[in-house]
N, C-alpha and C positions, 0 to 999 in steps of 0.2 A: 599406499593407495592414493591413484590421486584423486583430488577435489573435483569434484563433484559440477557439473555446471551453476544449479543454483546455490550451493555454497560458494563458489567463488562471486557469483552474479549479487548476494548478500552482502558483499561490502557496502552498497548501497542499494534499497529498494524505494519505493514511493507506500506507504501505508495503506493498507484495507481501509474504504469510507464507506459509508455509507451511503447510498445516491451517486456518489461521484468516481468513484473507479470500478465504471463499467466496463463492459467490451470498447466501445467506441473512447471512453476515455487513455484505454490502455494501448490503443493500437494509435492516439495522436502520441501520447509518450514514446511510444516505440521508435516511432520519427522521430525524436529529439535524442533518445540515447539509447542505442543499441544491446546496451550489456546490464543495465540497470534491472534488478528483481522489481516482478511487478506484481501487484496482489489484486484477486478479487473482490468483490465486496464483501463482509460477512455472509456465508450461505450456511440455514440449520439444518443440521441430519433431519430433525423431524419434516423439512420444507421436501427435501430429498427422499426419505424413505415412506413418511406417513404419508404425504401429497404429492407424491409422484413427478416436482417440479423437476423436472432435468434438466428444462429448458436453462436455470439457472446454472449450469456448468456448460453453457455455449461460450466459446471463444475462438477466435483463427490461429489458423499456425504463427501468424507474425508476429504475434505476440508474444511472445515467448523468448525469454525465459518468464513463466507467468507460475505461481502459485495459487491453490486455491486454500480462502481459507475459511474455515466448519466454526460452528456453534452446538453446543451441543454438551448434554453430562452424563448420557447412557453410554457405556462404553462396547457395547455388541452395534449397536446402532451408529455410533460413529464411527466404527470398524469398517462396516458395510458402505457408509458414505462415503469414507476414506477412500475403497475400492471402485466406487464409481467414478472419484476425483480422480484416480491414478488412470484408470481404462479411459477417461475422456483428454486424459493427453498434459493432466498437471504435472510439474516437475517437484511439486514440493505438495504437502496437506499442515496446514495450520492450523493450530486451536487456540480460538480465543478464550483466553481469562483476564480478559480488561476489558470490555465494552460494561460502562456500568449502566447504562438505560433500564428503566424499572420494564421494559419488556423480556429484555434478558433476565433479570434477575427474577421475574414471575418464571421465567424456564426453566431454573436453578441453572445458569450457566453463565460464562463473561466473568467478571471482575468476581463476583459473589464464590468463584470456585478458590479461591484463594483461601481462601477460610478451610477447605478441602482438599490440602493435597495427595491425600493417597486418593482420595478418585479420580485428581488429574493425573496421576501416574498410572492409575486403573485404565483409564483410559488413553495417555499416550501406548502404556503395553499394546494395549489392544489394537490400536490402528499399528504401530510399526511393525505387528507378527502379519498384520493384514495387508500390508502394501512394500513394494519393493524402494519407494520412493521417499526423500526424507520425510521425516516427520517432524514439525519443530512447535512451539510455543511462545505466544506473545503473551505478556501477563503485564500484569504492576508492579509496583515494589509492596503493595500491601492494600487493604482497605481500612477502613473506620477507624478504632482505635487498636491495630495491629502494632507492633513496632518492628517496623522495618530491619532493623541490625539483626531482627530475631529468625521474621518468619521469612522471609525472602532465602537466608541459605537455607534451611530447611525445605520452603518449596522444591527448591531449586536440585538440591540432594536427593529428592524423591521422585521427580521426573526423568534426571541424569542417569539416576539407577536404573527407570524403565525403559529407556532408550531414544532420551533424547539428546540430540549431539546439539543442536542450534536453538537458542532462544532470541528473542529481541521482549527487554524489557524498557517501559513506558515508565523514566523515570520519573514516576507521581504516585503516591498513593488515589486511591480510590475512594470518595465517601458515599457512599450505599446511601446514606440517610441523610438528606438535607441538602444537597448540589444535583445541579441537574445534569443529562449528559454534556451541555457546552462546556456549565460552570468547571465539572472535572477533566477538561482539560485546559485547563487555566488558572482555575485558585489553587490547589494546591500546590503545596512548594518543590523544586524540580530537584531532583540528590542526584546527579550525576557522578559524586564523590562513593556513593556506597554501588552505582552501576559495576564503577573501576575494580569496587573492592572485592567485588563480586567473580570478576574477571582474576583477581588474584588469588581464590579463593579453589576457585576452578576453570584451571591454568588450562585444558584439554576440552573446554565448553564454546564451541563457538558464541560469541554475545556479542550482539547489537545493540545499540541504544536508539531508543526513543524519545519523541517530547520535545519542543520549542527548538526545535534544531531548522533554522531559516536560512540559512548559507552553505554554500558547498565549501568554505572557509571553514567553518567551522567544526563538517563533516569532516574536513580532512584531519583537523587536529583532534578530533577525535580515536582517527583512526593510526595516527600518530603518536597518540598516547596510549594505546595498547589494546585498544577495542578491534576488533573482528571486522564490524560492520557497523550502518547507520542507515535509519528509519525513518524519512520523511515525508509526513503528512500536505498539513494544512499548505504551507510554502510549496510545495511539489507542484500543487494544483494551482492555485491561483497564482503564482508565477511560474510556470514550468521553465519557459527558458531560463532562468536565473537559475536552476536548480539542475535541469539536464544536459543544455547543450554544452553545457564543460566539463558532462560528469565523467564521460568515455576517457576524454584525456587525464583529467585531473586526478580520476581515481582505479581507472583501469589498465591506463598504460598508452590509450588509444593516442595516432599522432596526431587531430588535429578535432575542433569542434562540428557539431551541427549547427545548421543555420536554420533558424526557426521560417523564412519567407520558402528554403527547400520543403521543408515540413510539411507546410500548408499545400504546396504543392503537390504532394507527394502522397497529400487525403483526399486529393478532387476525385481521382478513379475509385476511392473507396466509400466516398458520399455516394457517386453515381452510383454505385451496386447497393447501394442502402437506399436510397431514394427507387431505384428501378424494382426493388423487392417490398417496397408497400413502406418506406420509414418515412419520416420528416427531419429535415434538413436541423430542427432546432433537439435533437436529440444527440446530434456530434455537435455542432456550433456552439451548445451550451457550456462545453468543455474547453472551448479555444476562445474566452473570452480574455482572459490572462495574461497569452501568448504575449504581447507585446508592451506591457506591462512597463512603464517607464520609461521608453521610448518614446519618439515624435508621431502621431499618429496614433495612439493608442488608445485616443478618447472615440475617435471614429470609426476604428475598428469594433470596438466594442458597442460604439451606437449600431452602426449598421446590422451587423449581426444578431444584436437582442430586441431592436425592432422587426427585422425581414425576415429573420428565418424562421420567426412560428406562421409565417404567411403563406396557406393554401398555394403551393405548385413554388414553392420557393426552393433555388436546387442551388449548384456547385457557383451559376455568375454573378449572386450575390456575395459569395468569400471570394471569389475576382475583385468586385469591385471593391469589397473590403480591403483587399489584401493591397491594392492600385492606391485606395488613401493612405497606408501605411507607407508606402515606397514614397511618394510623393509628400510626405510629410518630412520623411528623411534627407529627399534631396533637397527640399527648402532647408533646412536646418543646414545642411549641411553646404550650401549656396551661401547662408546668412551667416 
C-alpha cells in the first residue's frame, strides 16, 4: 500500500500549541514549506460536541497537509469528533496524552491518560472504526513516578493493538504534581535513547520524536538514526525560517529552498481577505514576528509590526514597510 500523504508529510511536522498554530499561523508556515505536517491547536470533543464550536475546525485548503488534533477521554464522543475532523477536510485525527495543564487533567485527558492505557486504546478503537482517515497519538514517555522502560512499551502495545500505526512521542516524562505547563516542557530530562528503543521495539510503528529538537540538523540526524519522523514545536514558531525554509529540500527531496521575503509576499492577498472580512491585521502579524530571526533587519521588522499592527485600520502597507527595512538592512550589511 502506499503511504499515505500525511504519513509521508510526518517526517516532519511543526507541533499542536496552544494560542499559536492557528489558521493564520499555519497558512504563514505553508509559505515557508510546502510538505511539512501541520497540526491544529488542541480542540476538546466536549468544545465539539457539548458546545457546538465548529467554528474551531475552520481551515483553508492551503493549508494542508494539516492534522487535526482532539482532547478528550470518552471514546463514543471522540468517535463522533473524529468524524466531524475527517468531514471538515483533516487528513489525520490526533489524540493528545501529553498536554499536562491542570485544565486537562480536571478533564481527565492529556498526559493524565497515561496512567490509562486501555482507555486510550478504547478510544483510539473507537475513532479508527469511525474515520477513514489516520488516526495517531502524541503522548509522553510517562508521568510522575512511572518508569519509563516499563510503561511506555506497554502503552504503546495497547494502542498498536487498537489501531494505531503512527505515534509522535514527547521525549519527557510528565509531572502531574508540582511543574507547571512551561516548567514540563523543560525540567524534565529529555530520553531520546528509550524514543530509539522504542522504534526497535516496534519495528512496523510509525514514531516520531518530540521535545527540544531546534535544528533541522538535528531532525535530520534523527531521521538518520532510524526514527520515521520529527515534531517541532517551540523553534518552528519563533524561528520558522530556520526550521522550514530548508525543510522541503533537506528532508523531502525538494530541489531547492523557500525564501521567507516570497513568504511574506505571498500573505499580502491573504491579509487583505482577512482584514476585508472584519479581522485585524495583529492576529497574522503576531505570527511573523520570528520570520527574520538573526538576520539584518530583524529588530525593525519586529518593532514595526508589534507596534502598528494592533493599530485601528492598520492593513498589508505596514508589512510593506516592514518587510522594505528588512531588505534595506540586508543591502547595508551586505554594502558593509
Amino acid at each position: 500500500m502506499p503511504m499515505n500523504i500525511a504519513a509521508r508529510a510526518a517526517r516532519l511536522s511543526v507541533a499542536p500549541m496552544m494560542d499559536w498554530t492557528d489558521r493564520h499561523c499555519r497558512v504563514l508556515h505553508r509559505r515557508l514549506s510546502g510538505q511539512t505536517l501541520l497540526y491544529t491547536e488542541m480542540v476538546t470533543s466536549a468544545a465539539l460536541i457539548r458546545g457546538g464550536a465548529l467554528h474551531l475546525l475552520d481551515h483553508s485548503a492551503e493549508e494542508h497537509p494539516v492534522a487535526l488534533q482532539l482532547g478528550g477521554s470518552d471514546p463514543a464522543e471522540l468517535a463522533f469528533a473524529a468524524r466531524l475532523g475527517e468531514r471538515a477536510g483533516f487528513c489525520e485525527i490526533n489524540l493528545n496524552v501529553g498536554c499536562p495543564s491542570d485544565r486537562v487533567q480536571s478533564g481527565s485527558f492529556g498526559a493524565v491518560l497515561m496512567e490509562r492505557p486501555a482507555l486510550v486504546a478504547e478510544c483510539v478503537r473507537a475513532m479508527r472504526d469511525a474515520v477513514d482517515v489516520d488516526v495517531t497519538v502524541k503522548c509522553r514517555i510517562g508521568v510522575d513516578d512511572q518508569d519509563p522502560d516499563h510503561v511506555l512499551p506497554e502503552f504503546l502495545a495497547q494502542i498498536v493493538a487498537a489501531g494505531c500505526e503512527r505515534v509522535t512521542i514527547h521525549a519527557r516524562k510528565a509531572w502531574l504534581k508540582g511543574l507547571s505547563p512551561k516548567e514540563n516542557r523543560e525540567v524534565p530530562p529529555l530520553d531520546y535513547a528509550l524514543v530509539h528503543r522504542m522504534k526497535e521495539l516496534f519495528s512496523n510503528l510509525h514514531i516520531s520524536v518530540n521535545g527540544g529538537i531546534t535544528s533541522l540538523d538535528q531532525a535530520v540526524a534523527f531521521l538518520d538514526g532510524g526514527l520515521d519522523g520529527v515534531m517541532i514545536g517551540r523553534a518552528a514558531y519563533q524561528t520558522p525560517a530556520d526550521i522550514l525554509c530548508a525543510a522541503d529540500r533537506r528532508i523531502f527531496g525538494a530541489d531547492e529552498d523557500s525564501d521567507p521575503f516570497d513568504a511574506v509576499r505571498g500573505m499580502l492577498p491573504y491579509i487583505e481577505a482577512h482584514l476585508t472580512a472584519g479581522g485585524r491585521l495583529h492576529q497574522i502579524t503576531r505570527h511573523m514576528l520570528g520570520l527574520f530571526a538573526g538576520r539584518p533587519g530583524a529588530r525593525a521588522w519586529r518593532q514595526t509590526l508589534s507596534v502598528g499592527a494592533a493599530h485601528p485600520g492598520a492593513g498589508p502597507e505596514l508589512v510593506d514597510a516592514a518587510l522594505a527595512a528588512v531588505e534595506q538592512a540586508g543591502d547595508a550589511a551586505r554594502a558593509g
